[in-house]
N, C-alpha and C positions, 0 to 999 in steps of 0.2 A: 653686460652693461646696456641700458636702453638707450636705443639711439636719442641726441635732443631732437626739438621739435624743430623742423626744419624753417619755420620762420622766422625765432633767434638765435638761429644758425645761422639766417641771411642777413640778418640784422650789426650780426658782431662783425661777420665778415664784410661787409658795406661799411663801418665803422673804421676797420681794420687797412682798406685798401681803397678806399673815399682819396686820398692823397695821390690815387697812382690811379689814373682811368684806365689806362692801355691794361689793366687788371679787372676791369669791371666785368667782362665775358666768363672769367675764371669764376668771380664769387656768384654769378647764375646760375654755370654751370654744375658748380658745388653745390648748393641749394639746391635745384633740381636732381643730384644726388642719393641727396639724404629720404627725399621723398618717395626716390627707389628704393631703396633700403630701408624704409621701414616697410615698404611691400613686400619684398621680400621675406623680412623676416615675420612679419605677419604669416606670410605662406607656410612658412617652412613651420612654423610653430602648429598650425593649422592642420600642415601633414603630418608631425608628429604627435599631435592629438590624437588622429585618426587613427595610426598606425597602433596607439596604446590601444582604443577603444577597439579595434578589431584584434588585437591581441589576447583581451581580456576572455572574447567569445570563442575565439579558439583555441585557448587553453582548455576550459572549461566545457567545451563541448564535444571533447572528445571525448567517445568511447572506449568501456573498459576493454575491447578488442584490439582500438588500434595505441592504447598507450602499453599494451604488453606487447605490437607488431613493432612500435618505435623502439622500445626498450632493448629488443633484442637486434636491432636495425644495425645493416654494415656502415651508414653513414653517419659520422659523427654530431651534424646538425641535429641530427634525428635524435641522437643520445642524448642531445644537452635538452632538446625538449621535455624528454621524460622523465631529467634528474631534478630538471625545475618545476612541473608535476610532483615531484616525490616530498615537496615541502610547499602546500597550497596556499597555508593562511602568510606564508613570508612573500608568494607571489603575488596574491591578491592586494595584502597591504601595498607592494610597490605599486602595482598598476593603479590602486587608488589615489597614494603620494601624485605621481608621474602625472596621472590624467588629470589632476584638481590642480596642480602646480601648473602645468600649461595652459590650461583654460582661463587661471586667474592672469597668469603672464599675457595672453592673449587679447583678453578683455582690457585687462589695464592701459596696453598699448593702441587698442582701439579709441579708447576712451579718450585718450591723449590726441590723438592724430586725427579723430573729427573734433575738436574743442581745436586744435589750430586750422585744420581747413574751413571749417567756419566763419573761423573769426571772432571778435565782439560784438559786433551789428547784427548777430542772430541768434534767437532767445534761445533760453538755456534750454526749454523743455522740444525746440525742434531736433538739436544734437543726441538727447535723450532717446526720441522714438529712433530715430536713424539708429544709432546703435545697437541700441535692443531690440528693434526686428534687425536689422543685419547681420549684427553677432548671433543672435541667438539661432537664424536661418544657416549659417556658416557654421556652428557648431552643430547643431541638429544633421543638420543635412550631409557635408562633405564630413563633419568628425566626427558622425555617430552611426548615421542610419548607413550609409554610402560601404563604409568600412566591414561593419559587423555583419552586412546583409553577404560580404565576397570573402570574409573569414569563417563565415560559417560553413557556406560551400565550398571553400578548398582549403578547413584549415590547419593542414600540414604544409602545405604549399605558402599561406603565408605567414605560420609559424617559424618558416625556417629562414625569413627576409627580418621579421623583427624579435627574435629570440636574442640572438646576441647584443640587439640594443636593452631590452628587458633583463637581460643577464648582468650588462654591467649597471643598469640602473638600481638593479638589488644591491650592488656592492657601494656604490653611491648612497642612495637613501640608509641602508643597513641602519645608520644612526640615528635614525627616525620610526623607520618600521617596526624595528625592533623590541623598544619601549613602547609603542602602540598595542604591539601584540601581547606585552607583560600587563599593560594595563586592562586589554581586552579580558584577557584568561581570569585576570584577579576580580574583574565585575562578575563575570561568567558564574566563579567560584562562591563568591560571596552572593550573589542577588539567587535568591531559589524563582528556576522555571516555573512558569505558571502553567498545568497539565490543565489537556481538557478532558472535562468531565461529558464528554458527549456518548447518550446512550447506543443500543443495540435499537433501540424504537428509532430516535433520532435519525440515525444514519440510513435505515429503510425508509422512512420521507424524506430526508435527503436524494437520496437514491429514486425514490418515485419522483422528485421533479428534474433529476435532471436526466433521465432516459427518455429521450425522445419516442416520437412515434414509428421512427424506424424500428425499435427496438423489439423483440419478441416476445410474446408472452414467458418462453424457456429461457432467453436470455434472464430475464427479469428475476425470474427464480433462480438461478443462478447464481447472479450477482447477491441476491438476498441470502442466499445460503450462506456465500462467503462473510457477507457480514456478522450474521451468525454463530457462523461454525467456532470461534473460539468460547462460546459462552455456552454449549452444550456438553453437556455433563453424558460419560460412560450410560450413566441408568438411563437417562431419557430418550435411548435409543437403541440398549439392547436387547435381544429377546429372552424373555423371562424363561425362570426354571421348570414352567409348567409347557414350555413350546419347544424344549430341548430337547434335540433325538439323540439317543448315546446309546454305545454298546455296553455291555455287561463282558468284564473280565473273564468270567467265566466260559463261555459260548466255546465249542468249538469250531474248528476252521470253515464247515462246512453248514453251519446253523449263523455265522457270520456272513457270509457270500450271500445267505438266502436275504437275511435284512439288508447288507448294502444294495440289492438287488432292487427289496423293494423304497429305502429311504431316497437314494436319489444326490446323495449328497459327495463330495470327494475330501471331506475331511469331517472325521466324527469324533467328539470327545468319548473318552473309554473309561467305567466306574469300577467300581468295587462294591457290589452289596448297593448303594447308594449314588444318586446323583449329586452328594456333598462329598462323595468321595471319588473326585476324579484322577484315576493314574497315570494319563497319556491323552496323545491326541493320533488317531489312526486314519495316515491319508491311506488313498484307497490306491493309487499309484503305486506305494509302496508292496503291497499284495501285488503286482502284475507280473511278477518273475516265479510267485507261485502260485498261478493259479489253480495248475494239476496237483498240488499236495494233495493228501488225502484229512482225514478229518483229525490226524492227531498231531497237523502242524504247529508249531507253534508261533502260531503268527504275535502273540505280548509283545515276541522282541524286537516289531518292528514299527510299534510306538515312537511315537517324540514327543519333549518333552514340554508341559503344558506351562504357558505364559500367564498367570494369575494377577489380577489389577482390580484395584477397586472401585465400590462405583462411583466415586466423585470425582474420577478422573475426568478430565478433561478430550475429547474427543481429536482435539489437535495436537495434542499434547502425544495419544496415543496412536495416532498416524505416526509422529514422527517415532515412535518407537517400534512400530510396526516395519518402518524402512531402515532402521537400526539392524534390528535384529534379525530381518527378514520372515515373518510371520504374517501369516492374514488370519488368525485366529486369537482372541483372550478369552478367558471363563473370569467371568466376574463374581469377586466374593464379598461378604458384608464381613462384619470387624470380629464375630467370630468363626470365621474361616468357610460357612456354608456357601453354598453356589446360588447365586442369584440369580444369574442370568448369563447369554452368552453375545459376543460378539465380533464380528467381522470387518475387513478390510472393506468389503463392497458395503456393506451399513452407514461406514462411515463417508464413501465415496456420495451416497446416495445424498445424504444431509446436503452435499451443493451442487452437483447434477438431475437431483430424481432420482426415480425408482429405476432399478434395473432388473430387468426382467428376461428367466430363460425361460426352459419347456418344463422345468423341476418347478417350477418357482408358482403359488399358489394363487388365483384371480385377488385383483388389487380388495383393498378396504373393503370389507361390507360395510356398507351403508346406504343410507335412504336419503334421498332429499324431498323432502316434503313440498316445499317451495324456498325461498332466497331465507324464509328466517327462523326455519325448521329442517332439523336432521334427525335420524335416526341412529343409532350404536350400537355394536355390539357391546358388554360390559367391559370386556377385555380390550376390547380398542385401546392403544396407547395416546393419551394425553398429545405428544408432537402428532401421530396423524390426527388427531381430533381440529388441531387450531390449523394444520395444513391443508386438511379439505373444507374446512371452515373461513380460511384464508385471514386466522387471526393471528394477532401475534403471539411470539414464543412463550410468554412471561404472561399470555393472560390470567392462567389461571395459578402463578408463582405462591403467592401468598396462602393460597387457599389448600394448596394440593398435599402439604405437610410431607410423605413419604412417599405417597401412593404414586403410580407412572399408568396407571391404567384410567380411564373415566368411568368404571365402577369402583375403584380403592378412591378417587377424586368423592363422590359423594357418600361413600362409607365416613370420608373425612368429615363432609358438611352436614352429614344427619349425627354423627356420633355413634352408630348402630345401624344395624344390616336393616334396611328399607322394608316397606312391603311394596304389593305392586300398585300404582299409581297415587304411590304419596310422591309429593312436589316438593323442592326446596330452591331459594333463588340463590343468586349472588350477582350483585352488580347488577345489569341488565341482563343476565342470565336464568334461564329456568329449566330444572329438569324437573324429568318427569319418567317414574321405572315405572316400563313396560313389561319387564317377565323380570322374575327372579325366584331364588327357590332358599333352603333354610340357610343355604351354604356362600354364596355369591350370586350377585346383580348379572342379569342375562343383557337386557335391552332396553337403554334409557334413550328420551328424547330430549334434543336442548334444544329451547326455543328462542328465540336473541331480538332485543327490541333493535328497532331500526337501527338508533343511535350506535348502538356496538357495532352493527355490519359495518355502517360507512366507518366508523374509526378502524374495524381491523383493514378495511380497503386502502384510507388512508398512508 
């Protein structure tokens, strides 16, 4: 109930005991009362504001570490924290109820208690600002900032002082929150989220303004990979059928030894007759318990078994199945079952790290740089190192590229027919130009790129 206003409080009571003076000290005293008493509760209302709004930030800013340390915790404070955690949107409605109902409580009572200290003889708009910078410095300050800056830093410590006020406040409001939250879900249900449609371009200029200059060159590629990486397709990054080393089923033990000796590799795909006919995958590990057989071992049986994926997988997609299954190898196939190309764990790692590089592993890209808007290629160059040492984006040349993953299949696409050497064809602000080629495939084309494209792939 809100206190009255203590001036016709002093009024009724002067009314009241006007007949009896030797009473007159009693109705001062009363009066001066009430004036405490509404300080008071003003305070106390004030602290329980605070207490909600520092409750609110440490409920919710606990980690998932320590609400499973509380969960399993010897002391029972500590349990009822983490079972009031276990049902979020019924907590947060209370603290929303609690914390808007006291502040109004608050406000209202202040509002009242300078409009009597005042008086009449002073304009309405001086009561006004008093208020509104006081109240609002008093809530800002002592019930918001004060509270949530010392829940944050210790807040198990003061979850366990206003948890049982918040615990019974759910069971109080319940009649309130409750239907709040039925009406929330039925909007939720009914209104359709508005997605964003923001690209893989997008997000890399995003990303270029807000990495500072602390940031590293490597960082940066980094960060850009990840943005990436779920938009890169199996083909656009493994090595084709024509760069695959594989052994012949046939070989014997010791005509085997001699090619793993010279390929360099610790895990090789094993054929039959053909590299579309792959029966296994042979780590070379596996051979290390016989290496003194002689030549009529029969090492077939120590194959495993080959993981086959197609090429429009997804590159994320088959990381996570790579740590499923536990494999660092796929042979990738087109839709009637031939071998396209092949691919690995480190390939895929490389897409948001870089390139990884051991002693087996062959000098980076050939290529030439002309100057800043002139490069060189080999035909075979893949399309992603093409726009990577170019530093454009992934999608430049999307439209245009139809099936081809190479920058000689890229302008096989745009001439319609195998080239000769130095006919030219543009696209965009782009221009090639074959440098060698023979009756069969494109050796070495140049792409020359108007200014305009460089700064946009920089961009």
């Amino acid at each position: 109930m809100e206190p009255l206003p203590a001036t016709l409080f002093e009024t009724a009571l002067t009314d009241i005991l006007d007949p009896f003076p030797r009473w007159a000290p009693l109705a001062d005293a009363l009066g001066a009362g009430f004036y405490i008493s509404n300080g008071l509760i003003l305070i106390l209302l004030l602290a329980a504001s605070a207490l909600v709004a520092g409750s609110e930030v440490g409920f919710f800013s606990l980690s998932l570490d320590a609400r499973n340390e509380i969960r399993d915790s010897d002391h029972a404070s500590e349990r009822r924290i983490a079972r009031m955690l276990d049902q979020p949107q019924l907590l947060l409605a209370t603290l929303l109820i609690f914390k808007n109902l006291l502040d109004i409580t608050l406000v209202t009572l202040t509002s009242i208690a300078t409009k009597e200290a005042l008086g009449d003889g002073v304009e309405a708009w001086v009561g006004v600002v008093i208020q509104t910078v006081g109240v609002t410095f008093l809530i800002v300050f002592f019930g918001e900032l004060i509270p949530k800056v010392w829940a944050n830093q210790n807040p198990i410590r003061f979850l366990k002082i206003t948890a049982p006020i918040i615990d019974a406040a759910q069971l109080l409001f319940r009649p309130i929150s409750v239907p709040l939250m039925g009406i929330s879900n039925l909007i939720e249900k009914r209104v359709q989220r508005k997605g964003y449609t923001i690209t893989a371009e997008e997000l890399s200029h995003a990303l270029e303004i807000t990495t500072g200059k602390d940031t590293s060159l490597e960082q940066k590629e980094i960060l850009r990979g990840i943005v990436n990486f779920s938009s890169i397709s199996v083909k656009q990054i493994m090595r084709s059928r024509m760069d695959i080393t594989g052994f012949d089923i046939e070989l014997d033990f010791h005509e085997l030894m001699d090619k793993i000796n010279k390929s360099g590799y610790s895990r090789v795909p094993v054929y039959r007759h053909t590299i579309d006919r792959i029966e296994g995958i042979l780590y070379i590990k596996d051979l290390l318990p016989h290496i003194d057989q002689d030549e009529h071992f029969a090492w077939q049986e120590t194959l495993r078994q080959v993981y086959f994926i197609p090429e429009s997988k997804k590159i994320d997609d088959l990381l996570h199945d790579f740590q499923e299954k536990r494999v660092h190898m796929a042979v990738v196939v087109n839709e009637y079952g031939e071998t396209e190309g092949l691919i690995t764990l480190e390939d895929i790692i490389e897409e948001i790290v870089g390139d990884i590089r051991d002693e087996y592993d062959e000098e980076e890209i050939q290529y030439t740089k002309i100057d800043d808007h002139t490069y060189v290629f080999e035909g075979k160059t893949p399309l992603n190192d093409v726009v990577k040492v170019m530093n454009l984006n992934l999608d430049v040349f999307e439209d245009a590229r139809g099936d081809s993953e190479s920058i000689g299949g890229l302008l096989l696409e745009l001439f319609g027919r195998l080239p000769k050497v130095n006919e030219e064809v543009a696209l965009d602000r782009y221009t090639f130009r074959v440098l060698a080629a023979d009756q069969k495939k494109i050796k070495k084309v140049r792409i020359s790129v108007q200014r305009e494209a460089v700064a946009e792939g920089d961009d």
